[in-house]
N, C-alpha and C positions, 0 to 999 in steps of 0.2 A: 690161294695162299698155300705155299708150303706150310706141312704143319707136322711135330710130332709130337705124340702122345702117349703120354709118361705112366701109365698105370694098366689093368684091362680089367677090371671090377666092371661093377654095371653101368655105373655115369660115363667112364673111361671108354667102354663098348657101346653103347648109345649115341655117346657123342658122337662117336668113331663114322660110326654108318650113316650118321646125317652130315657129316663133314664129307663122307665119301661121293655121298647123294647128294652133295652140294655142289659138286666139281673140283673141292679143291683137292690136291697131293697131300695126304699121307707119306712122308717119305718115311716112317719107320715108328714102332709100338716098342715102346721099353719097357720092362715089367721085369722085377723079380722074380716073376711064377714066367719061366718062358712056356709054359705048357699054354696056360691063360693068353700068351702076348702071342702065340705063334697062332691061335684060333681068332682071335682077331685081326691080324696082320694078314690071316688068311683070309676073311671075309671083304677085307678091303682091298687088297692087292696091295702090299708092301712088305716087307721085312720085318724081321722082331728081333729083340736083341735082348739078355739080362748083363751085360758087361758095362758097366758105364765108360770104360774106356773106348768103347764103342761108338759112344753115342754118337749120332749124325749133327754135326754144328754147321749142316747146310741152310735149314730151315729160317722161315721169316718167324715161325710160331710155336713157343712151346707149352702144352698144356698137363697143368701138372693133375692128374685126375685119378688121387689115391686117397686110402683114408683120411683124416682128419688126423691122427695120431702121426702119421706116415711124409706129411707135408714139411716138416720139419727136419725131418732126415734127408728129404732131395734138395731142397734148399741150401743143406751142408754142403752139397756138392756140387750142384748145376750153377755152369756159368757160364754164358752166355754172350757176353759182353753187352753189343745194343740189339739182340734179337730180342721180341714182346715173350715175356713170361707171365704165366696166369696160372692161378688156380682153383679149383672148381666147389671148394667149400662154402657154404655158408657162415658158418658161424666162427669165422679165421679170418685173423688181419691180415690185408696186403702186403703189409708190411713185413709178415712171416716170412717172404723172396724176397725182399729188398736187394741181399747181396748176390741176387742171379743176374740181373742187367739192371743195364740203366732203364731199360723200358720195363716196368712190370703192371699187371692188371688182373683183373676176376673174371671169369667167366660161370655164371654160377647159377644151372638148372634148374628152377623152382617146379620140380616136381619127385614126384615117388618111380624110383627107375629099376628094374628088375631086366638084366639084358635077355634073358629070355622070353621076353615079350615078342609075342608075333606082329605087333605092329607099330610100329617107331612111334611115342606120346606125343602128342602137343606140348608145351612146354615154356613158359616166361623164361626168359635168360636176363638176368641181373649181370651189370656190367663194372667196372669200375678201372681207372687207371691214374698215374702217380704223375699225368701231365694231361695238356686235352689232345694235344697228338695222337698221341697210344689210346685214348678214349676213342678217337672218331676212328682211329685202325680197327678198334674189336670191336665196337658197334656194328661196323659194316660187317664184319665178318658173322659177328650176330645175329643179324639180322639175314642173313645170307642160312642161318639153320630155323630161324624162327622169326615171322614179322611182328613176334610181341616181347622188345626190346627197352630195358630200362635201367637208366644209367642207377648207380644204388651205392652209395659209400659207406664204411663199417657199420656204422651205427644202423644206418636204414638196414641192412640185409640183417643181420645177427638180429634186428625183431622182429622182420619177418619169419626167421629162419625158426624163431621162437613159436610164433604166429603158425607155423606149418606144424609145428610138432603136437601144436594142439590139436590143428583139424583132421591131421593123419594119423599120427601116432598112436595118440589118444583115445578118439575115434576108432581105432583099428582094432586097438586090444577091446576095446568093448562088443565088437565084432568077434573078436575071439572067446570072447565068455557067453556070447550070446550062442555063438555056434556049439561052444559044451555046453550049455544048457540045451539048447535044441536034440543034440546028440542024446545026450543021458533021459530025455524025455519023451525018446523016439517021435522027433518032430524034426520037418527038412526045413532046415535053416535056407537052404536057396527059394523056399518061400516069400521071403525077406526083401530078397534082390530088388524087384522091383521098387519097392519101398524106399531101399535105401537111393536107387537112384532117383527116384523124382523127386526127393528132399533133396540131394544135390542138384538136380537140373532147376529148380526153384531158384537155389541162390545166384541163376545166370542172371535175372532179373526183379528179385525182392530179396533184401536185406535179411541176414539170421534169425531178426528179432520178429520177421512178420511170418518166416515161416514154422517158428514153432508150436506144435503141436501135443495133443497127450494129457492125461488126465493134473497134472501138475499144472499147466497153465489157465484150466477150467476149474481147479480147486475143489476136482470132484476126490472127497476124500473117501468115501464108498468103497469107491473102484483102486485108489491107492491101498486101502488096507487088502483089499481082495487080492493084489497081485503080490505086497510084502506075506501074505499066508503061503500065499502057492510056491516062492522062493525059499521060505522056513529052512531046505534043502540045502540051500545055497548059501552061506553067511558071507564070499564078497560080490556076491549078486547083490545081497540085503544092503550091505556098505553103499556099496554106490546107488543101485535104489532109493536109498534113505538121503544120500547128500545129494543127488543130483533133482530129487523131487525137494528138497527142502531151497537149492538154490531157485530153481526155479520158481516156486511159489514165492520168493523172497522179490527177485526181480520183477515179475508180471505183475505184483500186486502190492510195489513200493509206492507209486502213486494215488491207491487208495486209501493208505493207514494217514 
C-alpha cells in the first residue's frame, strides 16, 4: 500500500520501519521538524517534506502520527477526498479527521515506543473505521506490521489507553524513585532487572491478582514497619509505601473480614 506519514516522533518512526519492512511504499514523511522527517525518510528510502503544499495526494494511506495536541491542527488541513485517513492516538475520537475524507480510521500501537530502540517492539495495533470497508483495508494492512490485530471503537481504546497508563506510566515512575533511592543509598538498582522482569513474564500466563507478591499480601507487618523506618529519608517513598501496602492489604484480605 502507498502510504504517507504525517509526523516523525517515535510512533511516526517506528511505524515507519515496519511499514518499510513490510513492503509497502512510503511515498513521503511530512513533518514540521524537516530535520526529524528527513532522518526518517532517510531510513526508509523516500522523500520528506514540511510544506503542506507539498504534500503527495498520490497515496492509497495517510497516517497521521503526531502528538495528541497536534491532531487537530492536521485535520484543519488534510484533505484528502476518498484516500483512508487514520490516526495513531489512543485516547482521540475518530471523529477528530472526519473532515479529511470520506474514508477515515485508527491505527493505534498499544505499546511504549522510543524510536531509538535497537529492535523494532512487538506491538497490538487497535484498529477502527467509520464503515467496514475502510475496517477490513487497515486490518489487512495491520496485520501486515503485526499478527496481534483488534478491531477497537472509542470507547474500547480510550480505556484501554487508561488501562496502559496504569501499567506503564505509573509503573515507571515508581521505577524512577526506586532508582533514586537505590542511587542515594549507593545500591544498583539494575539489581532489580531481573525481578521486575519475571513479574512481568508471569502475567503471560497467571493473572495480576495471583502474581502478587511482598510483605502487604502476607500481612506481615514486622517487616512493613522495618522498611517504612529505613525510608524515614524519603517522605514520597513513605507516601506510596503507606497507600500501596494499605491498598493491598485491603484487597487480599477483603474476603476474610
Amino acid at each position: 500500500m502507498r502510504t504517507v506519514i504525517i509526523g516523525s516522533g517515535n510512533v511516526a518512526t517506528i511505524l515507519g520501519e515496519k511499514i518499510y519492512l513490510a513492503e509497502h511504499e512510503v511515498v513521503q514523511v511530512f513533518s514540521r521538524n524537516i530535520t526529524n522527517a528527513s532522518v526518517l525518510a532517510s531510513k526508509i528510502g523516500t522523500s520528506s517534506c514540511n510544506n503542506k503544499a507539498l504534500l503527495d495526494h498520490t497515496a492509497d494511506l495517510y497516517i497521521i502520527s503526531v502528538s495528541d495536541s497536534a491532531v487537530a491542527e492536521i485535520a484543519g488541513w488534510l484533505n484528502v477526498k476518498d484516500k483512508i485517513v487514520v490516526h495513531t492516538a489512543g485516547s482521540l475520537s475518530i471523529d477528530l479527521i472526519k473532515n479529511c475524507s470520506t474514508r477515515i480510521g485508527i491505527l493505534y500501537p498499544l505499546q511504549t515506543i522510543r524510536k531509538e530502540t535497537f529492535e523494532l517492539p512487538e506491538m497490538p495495533i487497535l484498529i477502527d473505521g467509520n464503515n467496514q470497508e475502510t475496517i477490513n483495508v487497515i486490518y489487512e494492512f495491520a496485520y501486515s506490521l503485526s499478527t496481534n490485530v483488534h478491531v477497537a471503537d472509542d470507547e474500547k481504546r480510550s480505556g484501554l489507553h487508561v488501562a496502559a497508563v496504569m501499567v506503564n506510566n505509573f509503573s515507571n515512575y515508581l521505577y524512577t524513585l526506586a532508582a533514586d533511592y537505590c542511587r542515594n543509598e549507593n545500591l544498583d538498582f539494575k539489581l532489580l532487572v531481573p525481578l521486575i522482569n519475571e513479574t512481568s513474564d508471569r502475567l503471560k500466563y497467571l493473572a495480576p491478582m495471583e502474581v502478587q507478591t511482598g510483605p502487604a499480601v502476607r500481612n506481615d507487618r514486622v517487616t512493613i514497619e522495618t522498611h517504612l523506618k529505613r525510608l524515614e529519608k524519603y517522605p514520597e517513598l513513605v507516601e506510596f509505601y503507606k497507600l500501596f501496602t494499605k491498598k493491598i492489604l485491603s484487597f487480599y484480605n477483603k474476603d476474610k473480614s
